[in-house]
N, C-alpha and C positions, 0 to 999 in steps of 0.2 A: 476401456478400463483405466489408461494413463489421462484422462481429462476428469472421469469420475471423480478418481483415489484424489489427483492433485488439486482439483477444489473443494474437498471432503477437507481434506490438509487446512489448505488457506480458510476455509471458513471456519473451521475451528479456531484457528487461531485469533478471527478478525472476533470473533466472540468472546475472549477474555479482553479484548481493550478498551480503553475509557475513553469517550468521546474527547474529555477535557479533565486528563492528568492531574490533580495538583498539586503546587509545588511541594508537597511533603514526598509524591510519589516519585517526581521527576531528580528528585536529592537523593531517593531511596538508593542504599548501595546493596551492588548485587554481583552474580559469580555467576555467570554465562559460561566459565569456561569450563565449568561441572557437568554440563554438558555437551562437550565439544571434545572430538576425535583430536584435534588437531587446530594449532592458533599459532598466530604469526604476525606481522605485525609491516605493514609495505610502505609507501612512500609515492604519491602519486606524481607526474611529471610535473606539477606545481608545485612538490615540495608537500602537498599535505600526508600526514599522518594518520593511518587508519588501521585498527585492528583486526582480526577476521579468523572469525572461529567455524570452523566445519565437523559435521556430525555425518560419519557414513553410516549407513544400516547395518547391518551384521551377513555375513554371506556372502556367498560368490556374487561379483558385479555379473549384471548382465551385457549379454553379448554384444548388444548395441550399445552400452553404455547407462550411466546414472542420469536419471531425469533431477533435475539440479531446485531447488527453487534459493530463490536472492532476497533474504531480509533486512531492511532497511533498518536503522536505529535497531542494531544486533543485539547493542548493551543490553536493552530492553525488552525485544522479542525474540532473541534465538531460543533461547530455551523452552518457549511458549511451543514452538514451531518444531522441534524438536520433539518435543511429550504428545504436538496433535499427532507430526507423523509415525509415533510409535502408536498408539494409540489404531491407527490401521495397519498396522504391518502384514496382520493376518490379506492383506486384497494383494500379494506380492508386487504390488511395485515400490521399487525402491527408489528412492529419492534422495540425494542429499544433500541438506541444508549450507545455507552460505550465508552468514549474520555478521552483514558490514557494518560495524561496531569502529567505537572512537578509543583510544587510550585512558579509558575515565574505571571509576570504582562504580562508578553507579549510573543510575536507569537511562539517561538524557543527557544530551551534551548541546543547550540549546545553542549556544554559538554557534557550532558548528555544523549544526544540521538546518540553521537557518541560513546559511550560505547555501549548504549542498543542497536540499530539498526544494527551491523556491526558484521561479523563472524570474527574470529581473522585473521590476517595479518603482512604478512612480512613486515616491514617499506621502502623497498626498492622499493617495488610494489607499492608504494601510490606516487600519483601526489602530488606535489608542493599544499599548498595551498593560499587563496587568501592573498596577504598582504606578503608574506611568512612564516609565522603565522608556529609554530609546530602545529600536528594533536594533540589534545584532545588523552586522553587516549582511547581504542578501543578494542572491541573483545567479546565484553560480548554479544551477542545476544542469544545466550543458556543460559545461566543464566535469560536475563529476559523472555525468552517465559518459561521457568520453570516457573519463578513469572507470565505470562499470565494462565498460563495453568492451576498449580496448587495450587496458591494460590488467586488468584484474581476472576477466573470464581467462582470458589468456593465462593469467596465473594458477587459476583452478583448476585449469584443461591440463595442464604440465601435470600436475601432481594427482589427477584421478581421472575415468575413462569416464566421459561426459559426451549425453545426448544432445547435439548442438538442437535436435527438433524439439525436445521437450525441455524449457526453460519457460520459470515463471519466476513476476516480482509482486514482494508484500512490501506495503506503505501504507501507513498509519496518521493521519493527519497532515501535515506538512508531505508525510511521505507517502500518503495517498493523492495528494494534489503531483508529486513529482513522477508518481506512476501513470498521473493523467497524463502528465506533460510528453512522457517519456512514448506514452502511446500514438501520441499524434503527432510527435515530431520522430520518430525512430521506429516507428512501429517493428518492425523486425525483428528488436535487440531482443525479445519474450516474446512465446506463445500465447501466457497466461498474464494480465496484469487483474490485483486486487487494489482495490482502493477503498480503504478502511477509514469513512467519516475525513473522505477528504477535505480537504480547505479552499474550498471552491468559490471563495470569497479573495480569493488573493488578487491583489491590484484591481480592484473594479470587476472581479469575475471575468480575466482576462482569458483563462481556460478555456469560456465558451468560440474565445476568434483563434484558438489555438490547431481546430479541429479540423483536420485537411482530412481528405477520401485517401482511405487506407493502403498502402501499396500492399498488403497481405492480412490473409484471415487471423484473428485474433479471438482471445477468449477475456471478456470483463468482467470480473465480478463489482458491485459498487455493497457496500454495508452500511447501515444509519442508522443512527439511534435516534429513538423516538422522537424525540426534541427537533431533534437534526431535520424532520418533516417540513420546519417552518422554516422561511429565508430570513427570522429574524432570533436567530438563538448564535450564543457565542460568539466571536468576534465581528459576524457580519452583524450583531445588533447594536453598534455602534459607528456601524458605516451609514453615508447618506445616503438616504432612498433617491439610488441615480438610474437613469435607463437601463444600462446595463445590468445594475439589479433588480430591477422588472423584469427588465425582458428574461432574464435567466430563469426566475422563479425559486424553486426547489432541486436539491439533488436529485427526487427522483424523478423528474421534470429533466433533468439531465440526463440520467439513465434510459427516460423511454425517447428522447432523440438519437441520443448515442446508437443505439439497438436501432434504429430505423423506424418504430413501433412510434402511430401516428396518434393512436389510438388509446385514450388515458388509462390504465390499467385497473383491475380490481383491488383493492383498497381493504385488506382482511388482517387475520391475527400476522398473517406476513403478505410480501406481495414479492412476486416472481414476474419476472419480461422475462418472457420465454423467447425460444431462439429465432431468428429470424434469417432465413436462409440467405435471403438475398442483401443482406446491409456485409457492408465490409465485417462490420463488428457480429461475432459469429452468435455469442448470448450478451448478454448483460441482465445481472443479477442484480437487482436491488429487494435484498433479503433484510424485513422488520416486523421484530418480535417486541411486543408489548409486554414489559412482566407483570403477571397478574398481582404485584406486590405495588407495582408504581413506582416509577423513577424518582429520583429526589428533582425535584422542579428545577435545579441550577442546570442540569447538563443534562445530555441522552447517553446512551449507552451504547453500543455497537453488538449487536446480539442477532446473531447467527446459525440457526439450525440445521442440522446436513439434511437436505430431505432434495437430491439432485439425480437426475439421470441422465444417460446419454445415449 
C-alpha cells in the first residue's frame, strides 16, 4: 500500500509540471504557505537560507510514524504535492509533505537552485543560456543533500514522528538531475526517488559515470514529456554532438539501463520498465503520455497517469 499511494502522489504531481517553465512562470508570485501546516525558515552550516513548509494530513499519526516525502523548489511544488496527496487520502496512508523552498514570493529562485541542484561542471560542457545570460554560480549539490540529510531531516524528525523507512524525493528539472545524483552517490538518504524531466544533459551527460551499484533497494520513478524522447530538445540542443552524448542516447535510454532491463521497451500511448527483481534499482518508471491535442512544438510536457501496482 505505502509504495502504491506514494508514487500515485509523486506522479501526480510530476504531471502538472512543464518541461521548460517560462520565464513569465518562473517570476510568477505565489503563496505555498496556503498550504502548509507549519513554515519556518533555517540556516544551513554554510550560512544558506532556506524556507520550509510542511503539510501534515489530518488524524492521528500512525503508530510507526509519517511516511515523509521532500519537495525540491517548494516555492513551486509544495502545494502541487499537497492537493496530489489529498486527493488520495481516501488509500489511509498518510504522508507528510516537506517543500524546501527559498525566502522568495515567487515560483523560482534560479540562483539558487542552480547551486543546490547541480553536481559540479566543467563550464565548457554547459549550453548557452537563454537571453545569453552567464550561468549562476553551480556545483554544490553535495553540500545541499548534506544540509538534506543531515541537518534538516533531523529538523523535521524533532518536530513530527517520521518513518525513517519510508522517505521519498521530488525533483523537477535541475531537481530531477539532483535526485539522480542523489541516488547514485547516497542512495540511502530515500526509498523513493522521482525525476521529473530531469536534466540529464548536465556537464557532457556526466550522470551517466555518476552511476555506482547500489548499496540498497530503491524505488525510481523517471517522467518525460514528449519532446524530452529525443537527445536533441532543450538545452541539450545546443550542446555538441560529443561521445558522451551518443553514447548516452535518450532518457529513456537511461531509464531502461538504470532498471537493469536490456531489452528496448514497448513504445505505446505510455511506456512502463516494469520491475526488475534482480537490478539494485527495484522499478523504474519511465511514464509518457502523448496529448491527443499535441504539444506546442517548443517544449514537451511531463504527463503522468496513475495506472501502477504493487
Amino acid at each position: 500500500m505505502y509504495r502504491a499511494a506514494l508514487l500515485q502522489v509523486l506522479l501526480l504531481i510530476a504531471n502538472s509540471v512543464s518541461a521548460q517553465p517560462p520565464a513569465a512562470r518562473i517570476n510568477q508570485r505565489v503563496d505555498p504557505g496556503r498550504f502548509a501546516t507549519q513554515i519556518w525558515e533555517t540556516k544551513s552550516n554554510d550560512d544558506r537560507l532556506y524556507r520550509i513548509f510542511v503539510s501534515v494530513p489530518d488524524g492521528t499519526p500512525p503508530s510507526e510514524g509519517y511516511s515523509v516525502m521532500y519537495v525540491l523548489d517548494g516555492n513551486a511544488y509544495f502545494g502541487q504535492a499537497v492537493e496530489s496527496r489529498n486527493k488520495l487520502a481516501n488509500q489511509n496512508e498518510k504522508a507528510i509533505i516537506v517543500g524546501i523552498g527559498y525566502p522568495i514570493d515567487t515560483r523560482i529562485d534560479v540562483v539558487r537552485r542552480t547551486y543546490d541542484l547541480t553536481p559540479p561542471a566543467d563550464e565548457v560542457n554547459l549550453p548557452p543560456r537563454r537571453g545569453g545570460e552567464r550561468w549562476p554560480t553551480w556545483g554544490g549539490a553535495d553540500d545541499f543533500l548534506s544540509f538534506v540529510q543531515n541537518e534538516l531531516k533531523g529538523d523535521v524528525e524533532q518536530r513530527y514522528s517520521i518513518n525513517r523507512y519510508r522517505q521519498a524525493l521530488f525533483g523537477h528539472s535541475f531537481g530531477g538531475l539532483f535526485a539522480l545524483h542523489a541516488m547514485f552517490t547516497r542512495s540511502s538518504c530515500f526509498q523513493t526517488y522521482i525525476a521529473a524531466s530531469p536534466s540529464v544533459w548536465w556537464n557532457d551527460y556526466a550522470i551517466e559515470n555518476a552511476r555506482t551499484e547500489l548499496r540498497s533497494p530503491v524505488d525510481l520513478i523517471l517522467t518525460v514529456g514528449e519532446l524530452e524522447l529525443s537527445s536533441d530538445v532543450g538545452p541539450a540542443a545546443a550542446l555538441a554532438p560529443t561521445d558522451a552524448k551518443r553514447q548516452f542516447g535518450t532518457t529513456k535510454d537511461f531509464a531502461a539501463s538504470a532498471s537493469g532491463l536490456g531489452a528496448k521497451p514497448k513504445v505505446d500511448c505510455a511506456t512502463l520498465l516494469k520491475k526488475h527483481r534482480e537490478s539494485p534499482v527495484e522499478r523504474s518508471y519511465l511514464r509518457q503520455k502523448v496529448d491527443p491535442q499535441g504539444y506546442p512544438r517548443s517544449g514537451g510536457r511531463s504527463y503522468a497517469k496513475v495506472a501502477l501496482s504493487s
